[in-house]
N, C-alpha and C positions, 0 to 999 in steps of 0.2 A: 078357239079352233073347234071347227064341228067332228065330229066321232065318226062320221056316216064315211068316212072315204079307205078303200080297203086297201091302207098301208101303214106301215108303222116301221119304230125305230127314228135314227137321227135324221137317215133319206124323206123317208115319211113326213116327220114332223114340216123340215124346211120346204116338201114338195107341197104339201099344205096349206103354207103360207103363201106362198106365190101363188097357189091356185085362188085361194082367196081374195089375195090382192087384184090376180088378171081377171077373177069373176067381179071385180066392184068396180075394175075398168072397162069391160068390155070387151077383154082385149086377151080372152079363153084361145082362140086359134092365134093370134097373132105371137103368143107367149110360146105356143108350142110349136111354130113355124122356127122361133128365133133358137129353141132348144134345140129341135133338131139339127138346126145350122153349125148349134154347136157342138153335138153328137159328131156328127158327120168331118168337123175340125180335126175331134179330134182323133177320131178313127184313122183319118187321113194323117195325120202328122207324129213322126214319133217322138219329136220334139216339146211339141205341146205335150203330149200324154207324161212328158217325162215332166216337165215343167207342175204336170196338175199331182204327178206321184211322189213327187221327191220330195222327203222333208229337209233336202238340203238346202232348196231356197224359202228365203225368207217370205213372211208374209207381205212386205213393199214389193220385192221382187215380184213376187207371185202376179200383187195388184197391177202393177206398172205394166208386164209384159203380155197380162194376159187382158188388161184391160185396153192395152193399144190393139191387140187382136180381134177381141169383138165392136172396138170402134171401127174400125176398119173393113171388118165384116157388118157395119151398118146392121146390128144387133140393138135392139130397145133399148131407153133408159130404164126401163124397170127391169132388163132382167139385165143388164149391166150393173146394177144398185144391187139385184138381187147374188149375182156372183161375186161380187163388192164383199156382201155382207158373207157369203158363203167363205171366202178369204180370209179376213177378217177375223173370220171364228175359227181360221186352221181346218177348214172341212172340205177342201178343191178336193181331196183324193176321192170324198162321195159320191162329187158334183155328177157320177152316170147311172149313179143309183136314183141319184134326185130326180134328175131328168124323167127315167123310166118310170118313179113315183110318180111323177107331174102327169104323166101317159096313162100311168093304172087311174086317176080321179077321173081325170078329163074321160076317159073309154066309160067310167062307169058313169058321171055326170050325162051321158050321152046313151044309156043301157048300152056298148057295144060291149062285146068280148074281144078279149086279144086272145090272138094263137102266136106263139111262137115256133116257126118251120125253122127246121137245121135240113138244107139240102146239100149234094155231093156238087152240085153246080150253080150257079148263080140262075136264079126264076128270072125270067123273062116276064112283062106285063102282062100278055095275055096268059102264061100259067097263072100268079097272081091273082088274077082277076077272076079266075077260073077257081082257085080253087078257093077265095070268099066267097065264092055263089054257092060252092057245092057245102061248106061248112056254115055259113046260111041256112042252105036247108034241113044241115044236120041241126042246129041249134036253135035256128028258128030266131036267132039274132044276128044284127051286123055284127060282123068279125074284121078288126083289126088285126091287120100280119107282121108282125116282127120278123125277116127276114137273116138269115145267118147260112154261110156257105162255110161245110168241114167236108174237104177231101177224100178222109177217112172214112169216109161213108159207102165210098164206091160207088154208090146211086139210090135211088129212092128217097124218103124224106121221114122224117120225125118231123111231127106234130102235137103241139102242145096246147091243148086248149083248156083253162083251168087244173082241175086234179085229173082231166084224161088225158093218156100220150096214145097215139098210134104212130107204132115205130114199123115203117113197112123198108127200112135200108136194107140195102142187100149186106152189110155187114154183119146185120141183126139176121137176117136169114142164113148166110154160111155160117155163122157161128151155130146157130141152134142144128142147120145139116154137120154141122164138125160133133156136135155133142148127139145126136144119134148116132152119128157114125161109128163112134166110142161106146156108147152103152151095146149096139149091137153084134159088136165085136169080141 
């Protein structure tokens, strides 16, 4: 395994592997096409999530139900082998940390940067799109967006790019007008 990919730990390790393996096949985007697919599974289904969390099913359970799932979802042999083996070792509860691992090699194998945005609303494409251009400019590198919608926000957005946040939410705003409020009283 090479050293150079900025992850670590067990997620790390096995996002590693599959990187390696999809870079010796050719098959770098098609690998995180099928991850995605199954991000998105299982975000979608609470079933699955419980299926991938529970150490009350066994590991044939696990393989059997989750591997009729990405047959079905017309999911690659290699990363069907690779959740196989994920199974196998008792590690499904990782499997969205590995994912995100597989995202941080492949974003640096490519120099992008990820931002991770937490908005009060779900972005729209042309926001998106808009604001990789403008975080572009700021970095001066492509930016990959990790998109997450918290209510609690009330509006505006956190931004995560590396070790910088800009937190422009307006929750993060009447809090700090609540604590002037306080000290000037």
């Amino acid at each position: 395994m090479s050293s150079d990919h900025p992850v670590s730990g067990v997620a790390g390790r096995y996002a590693t592997a599959l990187f390696e393996l999809a870079e010796a096949q050719g098959a770098l985007d098609a690998v995180a096409a099928d991850l995605g697919n199954i991000e998105s599974m299982l975000n979608a289904s609470a079933d699955l999530t419980r299926l991938v969390r529970s150490p009350v099913f066994s590991a044939d359970e696990q393989g059997r139900a989750f591997g009729a799932v990405l047959e079905k979802a017309g999911i690659s042999r290699l990363v069907q082998n690779f959740v196989g083996l994920v199974i196998q070792n008792r590690r499904l509860f990782a499997l969205s940390e590995m994912i995100s691992a597989y995202n941080a090699i492949l974003a640096a194998k490519r120099g992008e940067m990820t931002a991770d945005v937490t908005s009060a609303h779900s972005l729209g494409d042309a926001q998106v799109e808009s604001l990789k251009a403008a975080l572009k400019s700021a970095t001066g590198r492509d930016v990959r967006i990790n998109t997450k919608v918290d209510a609690e926000l009330l509006g505006g957005l956190i931004v995560k790019v590396g070790s910088r946040m800009i937190d422009s939410s307006l929750r993060t705003k009447l809090n700090s007008l609540k604590i002037a409020m306080k000290e000037a009283s």
